[in-house]
FITOR-245563 format. One record per residue: residue in three letters; x, y, z of N, C-alpha, C, O in turn. Coordinates in steps of 0.05 Angstrom, whole numbers, padded with zeros to 5 digits, always signed. Layout:
// FITOR-245563
ALAXYZXYZXYZXYZ ...
***
This chain:
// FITOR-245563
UNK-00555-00062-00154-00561-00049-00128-00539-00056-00108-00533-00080-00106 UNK-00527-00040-00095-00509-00044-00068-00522-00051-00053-00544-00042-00045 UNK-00509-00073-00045-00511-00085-00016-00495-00084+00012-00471-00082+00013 UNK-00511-00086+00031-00496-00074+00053-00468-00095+00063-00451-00087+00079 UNK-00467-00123+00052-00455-00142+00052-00429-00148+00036-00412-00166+00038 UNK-00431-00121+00014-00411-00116-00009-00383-00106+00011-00385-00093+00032 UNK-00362-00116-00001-00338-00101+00007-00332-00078+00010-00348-00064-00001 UNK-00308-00062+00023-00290-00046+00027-00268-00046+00010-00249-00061+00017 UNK-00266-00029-00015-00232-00040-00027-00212-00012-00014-00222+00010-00012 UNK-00180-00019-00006-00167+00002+00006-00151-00004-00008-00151-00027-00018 UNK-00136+00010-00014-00113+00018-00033-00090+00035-00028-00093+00059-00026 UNK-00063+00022-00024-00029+00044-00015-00010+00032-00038-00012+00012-00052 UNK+00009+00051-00037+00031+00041-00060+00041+00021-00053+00054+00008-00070 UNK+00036+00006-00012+00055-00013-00001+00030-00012+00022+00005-00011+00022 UNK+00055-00012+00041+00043-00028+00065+00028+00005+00086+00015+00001+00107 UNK+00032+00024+00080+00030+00048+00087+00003+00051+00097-00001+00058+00120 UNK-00021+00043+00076-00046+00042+00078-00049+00023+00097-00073+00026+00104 UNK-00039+00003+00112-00038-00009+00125-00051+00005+00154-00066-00007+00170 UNK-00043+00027+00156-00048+00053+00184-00085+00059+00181-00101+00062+00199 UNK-00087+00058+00156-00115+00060+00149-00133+00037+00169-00147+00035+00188 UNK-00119+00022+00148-00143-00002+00151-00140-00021+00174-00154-00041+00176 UNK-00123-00014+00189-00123-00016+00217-00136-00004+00240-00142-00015+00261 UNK-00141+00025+00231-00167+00035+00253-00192+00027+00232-00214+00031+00244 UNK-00196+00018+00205-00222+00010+00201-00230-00016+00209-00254-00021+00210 UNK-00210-00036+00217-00221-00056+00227-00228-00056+00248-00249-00068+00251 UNK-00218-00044+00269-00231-00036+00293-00252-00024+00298-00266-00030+00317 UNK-00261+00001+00274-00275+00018+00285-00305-00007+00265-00327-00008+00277 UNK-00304-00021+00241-00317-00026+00231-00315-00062+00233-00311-00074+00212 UNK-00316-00074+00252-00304-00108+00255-00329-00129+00230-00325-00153+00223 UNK-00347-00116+00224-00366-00128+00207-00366-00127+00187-00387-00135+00177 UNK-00342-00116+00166-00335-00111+00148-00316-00129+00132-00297-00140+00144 UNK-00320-00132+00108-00310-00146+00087-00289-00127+00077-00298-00107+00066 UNK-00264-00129+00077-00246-00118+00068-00231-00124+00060-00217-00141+00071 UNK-00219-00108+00022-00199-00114+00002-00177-00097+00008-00177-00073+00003 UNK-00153-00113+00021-00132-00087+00015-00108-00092-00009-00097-00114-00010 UNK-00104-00076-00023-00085-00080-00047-00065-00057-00046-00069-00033-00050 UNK-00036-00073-00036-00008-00063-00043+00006-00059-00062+00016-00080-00069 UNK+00013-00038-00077+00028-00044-00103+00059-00044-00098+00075-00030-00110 UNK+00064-00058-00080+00094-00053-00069+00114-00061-00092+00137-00058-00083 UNK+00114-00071-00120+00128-00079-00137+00125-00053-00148+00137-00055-00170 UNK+00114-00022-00145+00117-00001-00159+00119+00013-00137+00108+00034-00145 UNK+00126+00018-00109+00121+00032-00090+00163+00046-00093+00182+00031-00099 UNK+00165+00068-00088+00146+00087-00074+00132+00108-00102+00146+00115-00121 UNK+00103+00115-00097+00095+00129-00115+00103+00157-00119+00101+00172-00139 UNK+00116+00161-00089+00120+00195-00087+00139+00204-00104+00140+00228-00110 UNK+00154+00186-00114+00171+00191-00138+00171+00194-00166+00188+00196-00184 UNK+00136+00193-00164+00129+00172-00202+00117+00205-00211+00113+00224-00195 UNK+00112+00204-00237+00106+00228-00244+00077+00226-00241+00069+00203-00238 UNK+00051+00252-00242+00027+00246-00240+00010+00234-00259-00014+00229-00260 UNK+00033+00229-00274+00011+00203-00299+00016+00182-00299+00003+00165-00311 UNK+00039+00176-00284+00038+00143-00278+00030+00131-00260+00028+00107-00259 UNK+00023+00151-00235+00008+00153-00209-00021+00145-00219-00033+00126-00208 UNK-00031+00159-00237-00057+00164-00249-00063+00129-00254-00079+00115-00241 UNK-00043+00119-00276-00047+00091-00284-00047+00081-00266-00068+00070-00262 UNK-00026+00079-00244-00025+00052-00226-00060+00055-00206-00075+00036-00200 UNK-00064+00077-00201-00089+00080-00184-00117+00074-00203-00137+00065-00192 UNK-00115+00080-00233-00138+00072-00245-00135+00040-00250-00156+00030-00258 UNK-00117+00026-00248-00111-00009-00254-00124-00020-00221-00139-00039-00219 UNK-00116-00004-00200-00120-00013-00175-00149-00002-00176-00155-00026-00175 UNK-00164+00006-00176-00194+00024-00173-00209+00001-00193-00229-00011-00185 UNK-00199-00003-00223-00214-00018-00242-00211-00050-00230-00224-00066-00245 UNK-00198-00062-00209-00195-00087-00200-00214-00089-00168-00223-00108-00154 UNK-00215-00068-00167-00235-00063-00134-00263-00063-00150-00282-00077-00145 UNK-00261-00051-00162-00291-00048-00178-00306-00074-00184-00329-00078-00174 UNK-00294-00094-00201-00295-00115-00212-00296-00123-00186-00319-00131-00183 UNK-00285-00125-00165-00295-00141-00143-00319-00140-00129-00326-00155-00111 UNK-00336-00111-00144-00357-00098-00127-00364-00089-00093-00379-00095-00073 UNK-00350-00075-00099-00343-00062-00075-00355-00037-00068-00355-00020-00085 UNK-00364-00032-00049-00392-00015-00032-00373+00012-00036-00386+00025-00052 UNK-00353+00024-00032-00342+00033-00018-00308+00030-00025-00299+00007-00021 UNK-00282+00056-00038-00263+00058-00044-00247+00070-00023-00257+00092-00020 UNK-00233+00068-00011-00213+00087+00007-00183+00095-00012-00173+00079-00028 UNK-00175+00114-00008-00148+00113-00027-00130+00120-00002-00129+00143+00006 UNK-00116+00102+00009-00104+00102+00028-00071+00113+00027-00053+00106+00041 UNK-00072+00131+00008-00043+00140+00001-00048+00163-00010-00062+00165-00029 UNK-00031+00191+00006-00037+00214+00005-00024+00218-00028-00038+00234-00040 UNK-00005+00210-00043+00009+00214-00064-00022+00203-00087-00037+00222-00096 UNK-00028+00176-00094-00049+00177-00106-00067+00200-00102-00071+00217-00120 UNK-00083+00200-00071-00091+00218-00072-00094+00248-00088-00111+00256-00105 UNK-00080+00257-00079-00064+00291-00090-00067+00277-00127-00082+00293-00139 UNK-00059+00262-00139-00052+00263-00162-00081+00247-00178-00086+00253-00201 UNK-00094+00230-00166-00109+00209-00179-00135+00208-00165-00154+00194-00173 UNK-00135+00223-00140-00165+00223-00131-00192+00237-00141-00212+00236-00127 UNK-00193+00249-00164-00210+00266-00178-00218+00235-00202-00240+00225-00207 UNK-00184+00226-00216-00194+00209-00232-00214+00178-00225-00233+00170-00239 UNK-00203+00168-00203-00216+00148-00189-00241+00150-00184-00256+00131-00188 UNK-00252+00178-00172-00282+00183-00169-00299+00181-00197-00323+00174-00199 UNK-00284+00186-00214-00303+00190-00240-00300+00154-00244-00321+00143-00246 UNK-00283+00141-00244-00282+00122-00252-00302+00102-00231-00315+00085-00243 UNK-00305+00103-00209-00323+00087-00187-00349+00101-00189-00367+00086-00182 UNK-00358+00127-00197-00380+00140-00191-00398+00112-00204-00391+00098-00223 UNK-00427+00107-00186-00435+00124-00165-00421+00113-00135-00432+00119-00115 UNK-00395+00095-00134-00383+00085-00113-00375+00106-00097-00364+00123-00111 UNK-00376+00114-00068-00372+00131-00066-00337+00129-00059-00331+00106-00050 UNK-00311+00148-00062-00293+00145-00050-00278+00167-00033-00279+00191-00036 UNK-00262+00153-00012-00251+00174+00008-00229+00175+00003-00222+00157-00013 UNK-00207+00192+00013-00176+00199+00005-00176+00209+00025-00196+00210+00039 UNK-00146+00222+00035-00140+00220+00053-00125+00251+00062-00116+00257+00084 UNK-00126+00264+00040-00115+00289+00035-00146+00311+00064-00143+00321+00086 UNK-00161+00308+00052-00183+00318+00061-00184+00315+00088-00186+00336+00101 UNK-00183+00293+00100-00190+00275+00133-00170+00293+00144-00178+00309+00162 UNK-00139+00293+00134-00121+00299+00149-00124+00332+00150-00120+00340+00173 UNK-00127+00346+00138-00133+00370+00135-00144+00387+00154-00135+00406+00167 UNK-00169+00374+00152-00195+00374+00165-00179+00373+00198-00169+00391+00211 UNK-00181+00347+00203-00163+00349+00232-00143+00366+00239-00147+00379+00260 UNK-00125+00369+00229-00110+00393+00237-00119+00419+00244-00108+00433+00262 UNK-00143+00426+00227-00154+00441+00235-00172+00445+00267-00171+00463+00284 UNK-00189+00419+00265-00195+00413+00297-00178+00416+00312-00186+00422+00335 UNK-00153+00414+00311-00127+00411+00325-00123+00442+00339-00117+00450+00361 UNK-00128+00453+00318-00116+00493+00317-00140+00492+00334-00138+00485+00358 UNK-00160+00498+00325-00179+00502+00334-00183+00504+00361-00191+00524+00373 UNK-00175+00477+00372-00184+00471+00400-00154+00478+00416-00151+00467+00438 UNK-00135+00495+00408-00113+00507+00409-00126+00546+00411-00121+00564+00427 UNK-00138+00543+00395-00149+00577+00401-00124+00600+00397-00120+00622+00408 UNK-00109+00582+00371-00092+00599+00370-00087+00618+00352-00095+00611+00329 UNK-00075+00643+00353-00083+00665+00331-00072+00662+00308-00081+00663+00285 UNK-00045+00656+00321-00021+00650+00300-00016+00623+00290+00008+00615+00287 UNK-00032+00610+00284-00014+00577+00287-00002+00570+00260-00005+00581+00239 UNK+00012+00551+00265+00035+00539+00244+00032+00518+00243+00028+00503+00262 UNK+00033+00509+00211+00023+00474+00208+00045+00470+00194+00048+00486+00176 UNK+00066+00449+00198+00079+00441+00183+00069+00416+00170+00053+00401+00181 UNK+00082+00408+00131+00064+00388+00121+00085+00371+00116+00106+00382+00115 UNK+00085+00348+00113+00113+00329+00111+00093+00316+00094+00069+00314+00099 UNK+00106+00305+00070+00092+00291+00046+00122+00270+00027+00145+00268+00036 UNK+00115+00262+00011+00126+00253-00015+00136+00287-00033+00128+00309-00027 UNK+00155+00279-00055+00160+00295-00055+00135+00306-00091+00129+00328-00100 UNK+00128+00283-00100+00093+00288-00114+00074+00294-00099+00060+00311-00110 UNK+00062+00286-00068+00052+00296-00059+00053+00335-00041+00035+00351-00035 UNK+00087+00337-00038+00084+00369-00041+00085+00382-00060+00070+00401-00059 UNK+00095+00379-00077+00105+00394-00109+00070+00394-00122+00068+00406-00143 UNK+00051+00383-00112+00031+00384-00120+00011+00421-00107-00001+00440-00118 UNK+00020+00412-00081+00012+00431-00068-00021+00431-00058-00037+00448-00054 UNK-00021+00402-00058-00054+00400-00056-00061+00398-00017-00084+00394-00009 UNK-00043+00401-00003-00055+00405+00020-00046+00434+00038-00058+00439+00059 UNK-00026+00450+00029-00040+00479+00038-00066+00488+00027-00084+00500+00038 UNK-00063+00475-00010-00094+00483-00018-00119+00478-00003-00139+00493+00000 UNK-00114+00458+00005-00135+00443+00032-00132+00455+00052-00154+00450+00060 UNK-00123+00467+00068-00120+00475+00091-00136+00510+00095-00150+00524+00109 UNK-00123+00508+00072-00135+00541+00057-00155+00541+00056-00166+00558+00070 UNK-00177+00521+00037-00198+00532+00029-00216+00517+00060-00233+00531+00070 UNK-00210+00493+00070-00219+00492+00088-00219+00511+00121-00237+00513+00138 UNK-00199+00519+00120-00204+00541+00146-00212+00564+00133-00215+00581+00151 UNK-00217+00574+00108-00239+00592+00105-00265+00581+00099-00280+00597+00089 UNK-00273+00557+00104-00304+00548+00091-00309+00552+00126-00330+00563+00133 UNK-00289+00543+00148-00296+00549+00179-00296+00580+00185-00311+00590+00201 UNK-00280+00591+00170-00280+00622+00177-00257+00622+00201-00259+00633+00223 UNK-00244+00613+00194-00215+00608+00211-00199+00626+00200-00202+00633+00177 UNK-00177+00637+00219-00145+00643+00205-00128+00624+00188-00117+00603+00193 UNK-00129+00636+00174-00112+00607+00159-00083+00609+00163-00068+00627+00157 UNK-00079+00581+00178-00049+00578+00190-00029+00582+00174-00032+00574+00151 UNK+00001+00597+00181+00018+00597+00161+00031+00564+00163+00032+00552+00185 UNK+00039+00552+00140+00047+00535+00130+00069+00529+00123+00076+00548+00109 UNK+00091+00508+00126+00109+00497+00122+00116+00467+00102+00128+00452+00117 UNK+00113+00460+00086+00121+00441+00065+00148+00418+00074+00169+00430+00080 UNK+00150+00400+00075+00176+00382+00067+00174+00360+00057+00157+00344+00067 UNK+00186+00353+00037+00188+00331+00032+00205+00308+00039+00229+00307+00039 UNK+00193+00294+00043+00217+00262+00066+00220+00238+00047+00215+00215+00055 UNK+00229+00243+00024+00228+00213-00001+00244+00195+00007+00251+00178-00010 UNK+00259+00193+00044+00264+00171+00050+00247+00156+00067+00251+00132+00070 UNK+00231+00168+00078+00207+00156+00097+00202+00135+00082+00209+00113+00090 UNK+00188+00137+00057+00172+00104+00054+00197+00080+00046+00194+00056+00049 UNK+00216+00092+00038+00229+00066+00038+00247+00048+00065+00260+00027+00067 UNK+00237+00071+00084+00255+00063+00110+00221+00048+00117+00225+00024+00121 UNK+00196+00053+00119+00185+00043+00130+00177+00016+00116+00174-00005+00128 UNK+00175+00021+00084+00178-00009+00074+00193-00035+00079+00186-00059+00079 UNK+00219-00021+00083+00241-00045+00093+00239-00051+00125+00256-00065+00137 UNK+00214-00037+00138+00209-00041+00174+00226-00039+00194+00227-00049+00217 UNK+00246-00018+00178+00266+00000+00189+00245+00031+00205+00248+00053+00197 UNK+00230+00025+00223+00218+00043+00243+00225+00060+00255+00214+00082+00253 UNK+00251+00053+00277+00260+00058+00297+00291+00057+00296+00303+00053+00275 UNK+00302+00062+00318+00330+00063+00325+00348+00081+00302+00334+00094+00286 UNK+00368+00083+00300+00390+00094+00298+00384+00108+00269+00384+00133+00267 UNK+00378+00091+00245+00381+00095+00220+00354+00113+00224+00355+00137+00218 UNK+00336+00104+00231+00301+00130+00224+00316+00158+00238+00320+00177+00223 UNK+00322+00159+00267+00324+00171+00278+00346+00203+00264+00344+00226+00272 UNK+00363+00192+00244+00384+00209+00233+00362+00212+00212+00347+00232+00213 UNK+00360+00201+00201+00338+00216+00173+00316+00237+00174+00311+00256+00159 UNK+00303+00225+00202+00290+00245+00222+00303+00274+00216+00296+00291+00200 UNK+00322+00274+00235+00330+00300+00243+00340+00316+00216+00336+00340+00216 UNK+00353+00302+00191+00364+00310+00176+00337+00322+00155+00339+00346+00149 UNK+00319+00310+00148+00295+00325+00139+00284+00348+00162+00277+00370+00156 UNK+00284+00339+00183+00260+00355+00201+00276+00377+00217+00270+00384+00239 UNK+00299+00388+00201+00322+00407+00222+00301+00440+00215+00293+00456+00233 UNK+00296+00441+00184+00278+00468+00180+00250+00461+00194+00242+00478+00209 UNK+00238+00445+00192+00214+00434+00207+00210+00447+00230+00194+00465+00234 UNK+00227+00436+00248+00240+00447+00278+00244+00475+00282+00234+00484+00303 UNK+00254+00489+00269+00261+00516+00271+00235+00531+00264+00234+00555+00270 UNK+00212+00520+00250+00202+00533+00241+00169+00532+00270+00146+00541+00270 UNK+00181+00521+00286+00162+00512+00311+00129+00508+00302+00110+00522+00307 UNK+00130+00485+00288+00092+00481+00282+00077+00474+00315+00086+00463+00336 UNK+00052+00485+00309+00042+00478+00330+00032+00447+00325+00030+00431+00344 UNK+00024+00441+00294+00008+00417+00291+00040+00416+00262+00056+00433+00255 UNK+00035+00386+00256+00047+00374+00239+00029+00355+00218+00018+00335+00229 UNK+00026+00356+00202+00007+00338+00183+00026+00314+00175+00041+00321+00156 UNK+00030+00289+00182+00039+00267+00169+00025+00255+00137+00012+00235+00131 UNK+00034+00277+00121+00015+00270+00095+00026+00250+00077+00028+00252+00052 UNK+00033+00225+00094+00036+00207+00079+00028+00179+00094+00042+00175+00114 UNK+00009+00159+00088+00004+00139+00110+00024+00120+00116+00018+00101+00130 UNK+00050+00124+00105+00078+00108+00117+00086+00119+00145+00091+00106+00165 UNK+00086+00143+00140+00099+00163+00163+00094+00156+00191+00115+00154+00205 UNK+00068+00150+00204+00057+00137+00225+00075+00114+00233+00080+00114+00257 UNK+00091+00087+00216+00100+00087+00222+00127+00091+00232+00138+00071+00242 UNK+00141+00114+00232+00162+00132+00237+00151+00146+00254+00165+00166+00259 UNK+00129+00144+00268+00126+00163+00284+00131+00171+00308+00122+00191+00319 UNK+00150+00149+00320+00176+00162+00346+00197+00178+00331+00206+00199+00340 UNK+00205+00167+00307+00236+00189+00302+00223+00215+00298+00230+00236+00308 UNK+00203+00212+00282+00186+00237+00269+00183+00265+00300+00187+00290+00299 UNK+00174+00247+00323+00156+00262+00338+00184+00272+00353+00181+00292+00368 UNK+00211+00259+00352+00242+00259+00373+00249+00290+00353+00256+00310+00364 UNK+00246+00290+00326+00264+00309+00313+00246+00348+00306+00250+00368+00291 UNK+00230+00339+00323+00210+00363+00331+00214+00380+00352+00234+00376+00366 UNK+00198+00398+00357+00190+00409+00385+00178+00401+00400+00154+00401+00395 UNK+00186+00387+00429+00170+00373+00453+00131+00392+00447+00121+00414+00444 UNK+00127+00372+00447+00093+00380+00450+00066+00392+00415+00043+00401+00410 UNK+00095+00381+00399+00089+00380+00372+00060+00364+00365+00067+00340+00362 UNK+00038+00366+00363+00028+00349+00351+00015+00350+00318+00007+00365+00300 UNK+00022+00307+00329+00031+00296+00302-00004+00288+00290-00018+00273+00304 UNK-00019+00300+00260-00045+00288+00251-00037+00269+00231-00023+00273+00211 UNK-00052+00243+00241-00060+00213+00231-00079+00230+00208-00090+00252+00209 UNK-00077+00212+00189-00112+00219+00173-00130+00187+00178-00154+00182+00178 UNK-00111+00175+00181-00134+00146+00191-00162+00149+00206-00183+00141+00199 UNK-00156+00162+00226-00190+00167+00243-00207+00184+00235-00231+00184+00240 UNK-00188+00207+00215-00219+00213+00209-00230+00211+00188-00250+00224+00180 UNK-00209+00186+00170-00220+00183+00141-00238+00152+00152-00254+00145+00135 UNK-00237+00134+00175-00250+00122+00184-00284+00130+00196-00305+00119+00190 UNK-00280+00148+00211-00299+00165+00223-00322+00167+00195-00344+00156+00194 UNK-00310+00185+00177-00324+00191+00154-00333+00168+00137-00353+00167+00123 UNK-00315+00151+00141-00332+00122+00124-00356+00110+00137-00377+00100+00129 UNK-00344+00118+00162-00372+00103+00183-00393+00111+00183-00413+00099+00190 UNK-00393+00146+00170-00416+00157+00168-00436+00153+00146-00460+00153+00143 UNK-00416+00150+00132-00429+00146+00096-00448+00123+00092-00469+00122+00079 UNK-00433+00102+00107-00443+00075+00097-00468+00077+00122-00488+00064+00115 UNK-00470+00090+00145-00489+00086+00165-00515+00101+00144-00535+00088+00139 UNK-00509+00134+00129-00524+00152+00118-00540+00131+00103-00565+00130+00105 UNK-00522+00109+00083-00540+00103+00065-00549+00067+00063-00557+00051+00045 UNK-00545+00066+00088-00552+00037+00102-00533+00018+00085-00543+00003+00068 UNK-00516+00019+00088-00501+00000+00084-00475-00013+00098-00458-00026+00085 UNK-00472-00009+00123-00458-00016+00138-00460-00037+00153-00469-00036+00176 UNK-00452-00060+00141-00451-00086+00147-00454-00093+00178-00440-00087+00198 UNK-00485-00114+00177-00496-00123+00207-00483-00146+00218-00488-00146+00242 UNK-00471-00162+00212-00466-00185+00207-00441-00193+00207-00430-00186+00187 UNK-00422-00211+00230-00393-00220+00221-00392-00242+00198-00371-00248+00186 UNK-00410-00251+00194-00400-00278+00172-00384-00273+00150-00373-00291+00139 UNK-00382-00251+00143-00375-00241+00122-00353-00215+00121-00346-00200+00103 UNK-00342-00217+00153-00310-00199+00159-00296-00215+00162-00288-00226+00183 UNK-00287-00221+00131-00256-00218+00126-00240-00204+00116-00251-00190+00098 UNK-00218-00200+00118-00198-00183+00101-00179-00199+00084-00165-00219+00089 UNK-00180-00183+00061-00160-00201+00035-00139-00184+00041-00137-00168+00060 UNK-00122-00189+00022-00095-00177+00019-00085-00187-00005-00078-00210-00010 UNK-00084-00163-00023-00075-00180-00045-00052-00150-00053-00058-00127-00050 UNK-00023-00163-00064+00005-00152-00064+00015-00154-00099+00011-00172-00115 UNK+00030-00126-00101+00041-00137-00138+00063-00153-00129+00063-00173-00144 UNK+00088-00155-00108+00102-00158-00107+00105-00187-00078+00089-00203-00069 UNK+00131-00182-00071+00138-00208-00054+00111-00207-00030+00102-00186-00021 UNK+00103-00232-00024+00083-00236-00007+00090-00241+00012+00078-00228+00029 UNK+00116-00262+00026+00122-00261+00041+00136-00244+00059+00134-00245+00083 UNK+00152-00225+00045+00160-00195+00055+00133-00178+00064+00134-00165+00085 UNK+00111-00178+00047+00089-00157+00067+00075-00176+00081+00058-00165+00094 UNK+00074-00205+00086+00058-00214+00117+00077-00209+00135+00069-00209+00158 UNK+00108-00204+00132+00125-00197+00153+00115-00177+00164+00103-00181+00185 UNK+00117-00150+00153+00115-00117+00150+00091-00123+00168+00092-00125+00192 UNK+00065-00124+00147+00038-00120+00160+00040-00134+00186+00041-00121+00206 UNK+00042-00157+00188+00034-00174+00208+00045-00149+00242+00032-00147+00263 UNK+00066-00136+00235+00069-00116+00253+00055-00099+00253+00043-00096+00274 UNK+00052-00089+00240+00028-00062+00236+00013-00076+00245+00012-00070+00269 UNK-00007-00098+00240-00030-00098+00246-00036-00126+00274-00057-00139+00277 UNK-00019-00125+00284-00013-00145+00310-00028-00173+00312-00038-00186+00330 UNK-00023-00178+00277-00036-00213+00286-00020-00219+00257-00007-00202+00244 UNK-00025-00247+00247-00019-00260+00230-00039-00259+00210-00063-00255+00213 UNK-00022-00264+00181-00036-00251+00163-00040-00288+00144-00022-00303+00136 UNK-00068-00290+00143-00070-00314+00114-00083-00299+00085-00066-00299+00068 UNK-00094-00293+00081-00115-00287+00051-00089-00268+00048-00091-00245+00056 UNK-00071-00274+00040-00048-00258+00024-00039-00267-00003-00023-00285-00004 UNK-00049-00254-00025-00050-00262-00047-00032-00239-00067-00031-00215-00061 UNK-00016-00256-00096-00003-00242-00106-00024-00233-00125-00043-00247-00131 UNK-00019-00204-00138-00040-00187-00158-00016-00192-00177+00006-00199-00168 UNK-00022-00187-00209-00020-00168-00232-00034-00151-00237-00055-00156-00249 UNK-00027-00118-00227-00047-00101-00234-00036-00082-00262-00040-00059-00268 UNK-00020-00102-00276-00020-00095-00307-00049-00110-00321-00059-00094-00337 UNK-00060-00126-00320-00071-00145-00321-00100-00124-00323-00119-00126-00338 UNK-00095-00100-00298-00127-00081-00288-00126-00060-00317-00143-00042-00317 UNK-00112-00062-00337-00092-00044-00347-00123-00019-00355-00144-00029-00347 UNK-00125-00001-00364-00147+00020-00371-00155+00006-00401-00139+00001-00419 UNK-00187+00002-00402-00196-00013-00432-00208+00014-00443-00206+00035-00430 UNK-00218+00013-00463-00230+00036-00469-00269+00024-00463-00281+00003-00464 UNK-00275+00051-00457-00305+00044-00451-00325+00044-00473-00349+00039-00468 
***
């Protein structure tokens, strides 16, 4: 039986997911939360969809074992490639991704824009566009609203996560990579922009400099938070109690390199930072 006292496991190739579970601590402070980096295999957007598949079923089969209320897949690349397999593997756990949240919002975005014509540009990994799983989303979602379905724009940025891994954010070096991915972006005047990748947020001064003034940029953090808040409220399990909010952190790779990283992202100092083998999670047969 689930308990309302059971954990949160969140899951990014790195520190990306980090954007996540930063508005979940806020929005949820009573919560027990696992976050797991595979930064010794990051960036995923590069990996083909079957090794994506493994690294997310080793990370999903180690959250599990920890018994955990509740999965987030805090990385649009798993997502798109491994979020169908993860559910079968946690069912009846329920899990959220991030493909969907962000979608979804964009659409609120048009929406409350009232516009006839609008244009969404999608910035991803280059597995998460070559997939093509979020015009698919955009599509079938603004017809389940009975919307126009926005024309669409694709790019792929396969230097974003490694500029944001190394906490290269800002100044000179983001700022050219910026413009040099986002020059067709630009021309192509989106009204909304989907950041479909949870690294990107942080890039999101060069991101927002190499656009059209008044571009807006969709997080999927709030409303893949929003939606957790709902789920766990639906089925009473949303933790009453601080005794039991803490957050782990457990990394494949250097530890002291991501309490650097995070500790910025998430504006405090980081202890429960622990090294994983998630060869170790490897898939057994059932």
């Amino acid at each position: 039986m689930v308990h309302m006292n059971q954990p949160i496991g969140v899951f990014d190739s790195g520190i990306g997911g980090l954007t996540v579970l930063k508005e979940l601590r806020q929005a949820l402070p009573d919560e027990h939360l696992i976050y797991v980096g595979d930064l010794a295999r990051s960036p995923y957007g590069s990996k083909s969809p079957e090794t994506v598949k493994r690294y997310a079923s080793q990370i999903a089969r180690y959250l599990l074992s920890r018994n955990v209320k509740m999965i987030i897949i805090a990385c649009n690349t798993a997502s798109a490639t491994a979020g169908e397999l993860v559910r079968q593997l946690a069912a009846p756990v329920p899990v959220l991704e991030v493909v969907e949240q962000g979608a979804d919002a964009a659409l609120d975005v048009i929406a409350a824009m009232n516009e006839e014509e609008a244009r969404v540009g999608i910035l991803g990994t280059v597995t998460t566009v070559t997939s093509g799983i979020y015009p698919d989303m955009v599509r079938a979602l603004a017809e389940r609203r009975e919307m126009a379905v926005p024309s669409m724009l694709q790019k792929a940025c396969p230097l974003f996560v490694p500029l944001a891994e190394e906490g290269i954010w800002e100044g000179e070096l983001a700022d050219r990579v910026a413009d040099l991915y986002l020059e067709e972006v630009k021309s192509f005047q989106p009204h909304v922009v989907i950041l479909g990748c949870t690294h990107y947020p942080l890039l999101r001064g060069a991101i927002a400099g190499a656009l059209p003034s008044g571009t807006t940029l969709i997080e999927s953090a709030p409303a893949v938070v929003r939606t957790a808040r709902r789920i766990l409220e639906e089925a009473g399990l949303k933790a009453l109690q601080t005794s039991g909010a803490v957050t782990e952190y457990h990394v494949s790779d250097s530890v002291d390199t991501f309490r650097r990283n995070a500790g910025r992202i998430l504006d405090t100092n980081l202890d429960l930072v622990h090294h994983i083998n998630l060869d170790a999670c490897e898939d057994r047969e059932e």
